[in-house]
PAKOL-203314 format. One line per field, with one value per residue: residue number from 1; residue in three letters; x, y, z of N, C-alpha, C in turn. Coordinates in nm, 2 decimals, always signed. Atoms other than C-alpha are relative to their C-alpha. Example, Ala and Ser with C-alpha at 12.3 -4.5 7.8 and 13.67 -1.06 7.14 Angstrom:
BEGIN
num 1|2
residuo ALA|SER
n_px +0.09|-0.09
n_py -0.12|-0.11
n_pz +0.00|+0.00
ca_px +1.23|+1.37
ca_py -0.45|-0.11
ca_pz +0.78|+0.71
c_px +0.09|-0.08
c_py +0.12|+0.11
c_pz +0.00|+0.08
This chain:
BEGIN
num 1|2|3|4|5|6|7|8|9|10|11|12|13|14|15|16|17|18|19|20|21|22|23|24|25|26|27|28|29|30|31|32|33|34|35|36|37|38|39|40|41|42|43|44|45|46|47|48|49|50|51|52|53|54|55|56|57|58|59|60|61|62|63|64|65|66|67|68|69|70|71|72|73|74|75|76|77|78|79|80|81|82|83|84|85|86|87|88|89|90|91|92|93
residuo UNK|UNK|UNK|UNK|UNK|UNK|UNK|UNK|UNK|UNK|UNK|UNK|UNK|UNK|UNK|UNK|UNK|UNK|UNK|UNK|UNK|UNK|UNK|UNK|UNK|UNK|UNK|UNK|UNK|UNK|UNK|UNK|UNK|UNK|UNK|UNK|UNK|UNK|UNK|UNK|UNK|UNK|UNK|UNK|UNK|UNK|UNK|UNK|UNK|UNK|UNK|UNK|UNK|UNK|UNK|UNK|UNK|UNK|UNK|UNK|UNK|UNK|UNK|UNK|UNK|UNK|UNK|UNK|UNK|UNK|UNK|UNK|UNK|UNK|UNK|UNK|UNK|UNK|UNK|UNK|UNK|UNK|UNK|UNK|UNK|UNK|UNK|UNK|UNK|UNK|UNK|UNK|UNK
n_px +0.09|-0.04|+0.05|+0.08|-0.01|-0.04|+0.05|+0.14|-0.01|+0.03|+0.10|+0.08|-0.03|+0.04|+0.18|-0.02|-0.03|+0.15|+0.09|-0.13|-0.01|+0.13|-0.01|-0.06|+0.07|+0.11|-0.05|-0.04|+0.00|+0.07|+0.06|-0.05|+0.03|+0.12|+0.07|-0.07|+0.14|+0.15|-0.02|-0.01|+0.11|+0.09|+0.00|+0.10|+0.08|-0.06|-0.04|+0.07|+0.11|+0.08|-0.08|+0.10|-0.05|-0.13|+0.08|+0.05|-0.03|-0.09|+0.09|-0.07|-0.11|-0.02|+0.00|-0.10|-0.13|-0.02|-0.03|-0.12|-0.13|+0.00|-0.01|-0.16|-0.09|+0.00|-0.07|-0.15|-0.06|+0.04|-0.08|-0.17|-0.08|-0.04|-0.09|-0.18|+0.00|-0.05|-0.10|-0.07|+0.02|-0.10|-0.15|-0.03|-0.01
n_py +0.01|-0.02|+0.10|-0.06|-0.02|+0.09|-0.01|+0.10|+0.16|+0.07|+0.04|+0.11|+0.11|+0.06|+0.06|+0.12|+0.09|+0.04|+0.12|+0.13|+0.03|-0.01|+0.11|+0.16|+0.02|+0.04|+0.09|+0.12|+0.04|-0.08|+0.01|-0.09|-0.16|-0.01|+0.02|-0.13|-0.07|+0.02|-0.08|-0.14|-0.01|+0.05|-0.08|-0.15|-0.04|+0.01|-0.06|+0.04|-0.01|+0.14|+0.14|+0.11|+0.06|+0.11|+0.10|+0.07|+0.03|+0.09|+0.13|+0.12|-0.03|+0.05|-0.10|-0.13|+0.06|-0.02|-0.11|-0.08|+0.05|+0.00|-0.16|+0.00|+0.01|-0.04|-0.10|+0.05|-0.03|-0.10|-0.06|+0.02|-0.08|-0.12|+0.02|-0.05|-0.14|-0.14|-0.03|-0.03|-0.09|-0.05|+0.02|-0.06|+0.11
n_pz -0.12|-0.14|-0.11|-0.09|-0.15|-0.06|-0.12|+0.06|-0.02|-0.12|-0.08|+0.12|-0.03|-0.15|+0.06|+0.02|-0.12|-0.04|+0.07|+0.00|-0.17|-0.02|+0.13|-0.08|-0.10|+0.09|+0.05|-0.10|-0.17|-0.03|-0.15|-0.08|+0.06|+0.05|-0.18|-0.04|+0.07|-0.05|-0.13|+0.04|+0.06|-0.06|-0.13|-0.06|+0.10|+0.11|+0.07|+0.14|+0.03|+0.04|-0.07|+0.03|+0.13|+0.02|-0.06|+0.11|+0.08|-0.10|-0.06|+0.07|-0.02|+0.14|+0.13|-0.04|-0.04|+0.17|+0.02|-0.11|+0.05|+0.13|+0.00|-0.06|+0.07|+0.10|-0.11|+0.00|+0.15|-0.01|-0.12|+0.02|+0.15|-0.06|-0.09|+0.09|+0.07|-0.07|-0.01|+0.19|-0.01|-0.07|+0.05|+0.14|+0.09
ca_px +5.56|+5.66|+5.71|+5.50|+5.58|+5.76|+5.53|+5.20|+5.38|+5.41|+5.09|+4.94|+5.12|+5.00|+4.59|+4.74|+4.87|+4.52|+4.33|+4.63|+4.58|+4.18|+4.18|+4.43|+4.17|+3.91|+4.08|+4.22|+4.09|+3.75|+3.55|+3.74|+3.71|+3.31|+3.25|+3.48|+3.20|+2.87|+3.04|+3.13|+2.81|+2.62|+2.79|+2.57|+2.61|+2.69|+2.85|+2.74|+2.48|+2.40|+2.47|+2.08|+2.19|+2.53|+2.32|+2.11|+2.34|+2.54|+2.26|+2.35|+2.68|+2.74|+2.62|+2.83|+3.15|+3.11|+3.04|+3.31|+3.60|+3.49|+3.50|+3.88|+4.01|+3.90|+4.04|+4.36|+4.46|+4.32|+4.55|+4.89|+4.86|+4.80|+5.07|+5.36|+5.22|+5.24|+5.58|+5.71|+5.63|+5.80|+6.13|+6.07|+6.09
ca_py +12.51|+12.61|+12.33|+12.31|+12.43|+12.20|+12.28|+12.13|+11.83|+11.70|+11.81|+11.63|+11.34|+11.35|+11.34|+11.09|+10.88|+10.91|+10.78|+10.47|+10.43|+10.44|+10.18|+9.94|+9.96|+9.90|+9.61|+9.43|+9.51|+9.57|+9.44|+9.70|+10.04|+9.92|+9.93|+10.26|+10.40|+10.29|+10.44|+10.75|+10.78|+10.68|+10.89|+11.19|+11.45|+11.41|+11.66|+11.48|+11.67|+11.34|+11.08|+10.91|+10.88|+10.72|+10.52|+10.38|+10.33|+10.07|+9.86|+9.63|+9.57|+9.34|+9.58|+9.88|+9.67|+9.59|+9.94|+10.11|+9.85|+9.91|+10.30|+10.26|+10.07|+10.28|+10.56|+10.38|+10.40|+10.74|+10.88|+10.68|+10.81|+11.15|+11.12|+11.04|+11.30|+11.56|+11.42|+11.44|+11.75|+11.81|+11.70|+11.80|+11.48
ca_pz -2.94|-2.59|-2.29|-2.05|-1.70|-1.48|-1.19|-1.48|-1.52|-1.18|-1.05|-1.40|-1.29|-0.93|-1.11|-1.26|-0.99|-0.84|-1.10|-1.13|-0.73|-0.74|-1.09|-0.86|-0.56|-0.82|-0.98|-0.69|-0.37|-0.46|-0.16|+0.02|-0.25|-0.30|+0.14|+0.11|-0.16|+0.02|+0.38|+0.24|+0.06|+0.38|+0.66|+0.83|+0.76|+0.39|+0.19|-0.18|-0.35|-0.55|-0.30|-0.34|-0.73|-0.64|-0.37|-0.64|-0.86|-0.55|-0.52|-0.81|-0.68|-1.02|-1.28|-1.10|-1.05|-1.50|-1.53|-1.30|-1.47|-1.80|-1.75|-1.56|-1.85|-2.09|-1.83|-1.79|-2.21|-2.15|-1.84|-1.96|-2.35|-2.16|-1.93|-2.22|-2.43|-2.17|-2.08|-2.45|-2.43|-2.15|-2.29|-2.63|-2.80
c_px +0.08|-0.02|-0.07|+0.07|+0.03|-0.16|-0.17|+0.06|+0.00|-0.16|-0.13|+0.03|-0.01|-0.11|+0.00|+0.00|-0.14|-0.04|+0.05|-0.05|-0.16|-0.01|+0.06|-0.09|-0.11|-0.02|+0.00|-0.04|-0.17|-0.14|+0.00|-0.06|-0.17|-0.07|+0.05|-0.07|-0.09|+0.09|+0.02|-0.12|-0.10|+0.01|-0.04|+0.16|+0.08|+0.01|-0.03|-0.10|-0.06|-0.02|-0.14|+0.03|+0.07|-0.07|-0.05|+0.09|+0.09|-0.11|-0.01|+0.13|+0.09|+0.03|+0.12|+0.14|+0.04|+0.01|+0.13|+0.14|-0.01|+0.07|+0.16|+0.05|+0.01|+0.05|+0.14|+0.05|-0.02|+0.18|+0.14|+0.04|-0.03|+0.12|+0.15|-0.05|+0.03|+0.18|+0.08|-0.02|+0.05|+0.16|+0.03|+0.03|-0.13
c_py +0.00|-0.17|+0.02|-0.01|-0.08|-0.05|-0.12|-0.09|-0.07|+0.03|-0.09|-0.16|-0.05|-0.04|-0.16|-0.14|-0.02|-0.05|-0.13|-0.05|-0.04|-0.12|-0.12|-0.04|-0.08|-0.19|-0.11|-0.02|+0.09|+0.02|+0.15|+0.15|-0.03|+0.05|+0.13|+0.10|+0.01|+0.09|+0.10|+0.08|+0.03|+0.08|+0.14|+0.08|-0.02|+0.14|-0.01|+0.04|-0.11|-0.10|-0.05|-0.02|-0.11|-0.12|-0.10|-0.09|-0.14|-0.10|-0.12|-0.02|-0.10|+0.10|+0.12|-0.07|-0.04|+0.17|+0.11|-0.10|+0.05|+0.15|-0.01|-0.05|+0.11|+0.18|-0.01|+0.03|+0.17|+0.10|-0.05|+0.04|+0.15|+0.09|-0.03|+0.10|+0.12|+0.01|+0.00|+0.13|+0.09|+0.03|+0.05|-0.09|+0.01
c_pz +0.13|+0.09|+0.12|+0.13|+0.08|+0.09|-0.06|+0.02|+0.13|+0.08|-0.10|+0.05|+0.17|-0.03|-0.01|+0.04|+0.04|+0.02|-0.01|+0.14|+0.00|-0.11|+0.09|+0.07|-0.10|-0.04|+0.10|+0.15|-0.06|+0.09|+0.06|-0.07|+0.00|+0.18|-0.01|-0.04|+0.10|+0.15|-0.01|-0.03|+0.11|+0.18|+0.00|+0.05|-0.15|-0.10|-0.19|-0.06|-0.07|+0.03|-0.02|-0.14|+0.05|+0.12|-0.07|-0.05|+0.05|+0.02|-0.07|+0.03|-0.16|-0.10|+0.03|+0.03|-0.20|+0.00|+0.05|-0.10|-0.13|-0.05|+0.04|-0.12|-0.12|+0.07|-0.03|-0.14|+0.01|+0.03|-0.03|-0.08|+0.06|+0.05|-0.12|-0.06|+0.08|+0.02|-0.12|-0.01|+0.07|+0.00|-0.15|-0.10|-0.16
């Protein structure tokens, strides 16, 4: 099996980064990432074809704060066993 392309791995491991950076906000600051949602969501004009969904979906801010961690952790085991396997792959291990 061939390795893959320098250029994939770094910009796999920028997604990566990302989702890691959006999961912290999530986690630890999430007063702040939940106001950063709803203001995004809520500024004219909006660009979001589904923004009354994601509206909805912010109005339990409980239920959507379980759901959103639950989804990240199960994200997180996701995006880090992704992330060595690509880089094993990289190296050839």
């Amino acid at each position: 099996m061939e390795k893959p392309p320098f250029g994939f791995v770094l910009v796999f491991l920028l997604f990566s980064l990302l989702f890691l950076s959006n999961t912290y906000k999530l986690w630890f600051k999430t007063d702040s990432y939940y106001q950063d949602i709803y203001n995004s969501l809520t500024r004219s004009p909006s660009l979001y074809p589904f923004k009354e969904f994601f509206l909805k979906r912010l109005e339990n801010r409980k239920r959507w704060e379980v759901e959103q961690k639950i989804f990240s952790a199960i994200g997180f085991v996701a995006v880090v066993g992704a992330d060595v396997l690509v880089i094993m792959a990289y190296f050839g291990t």
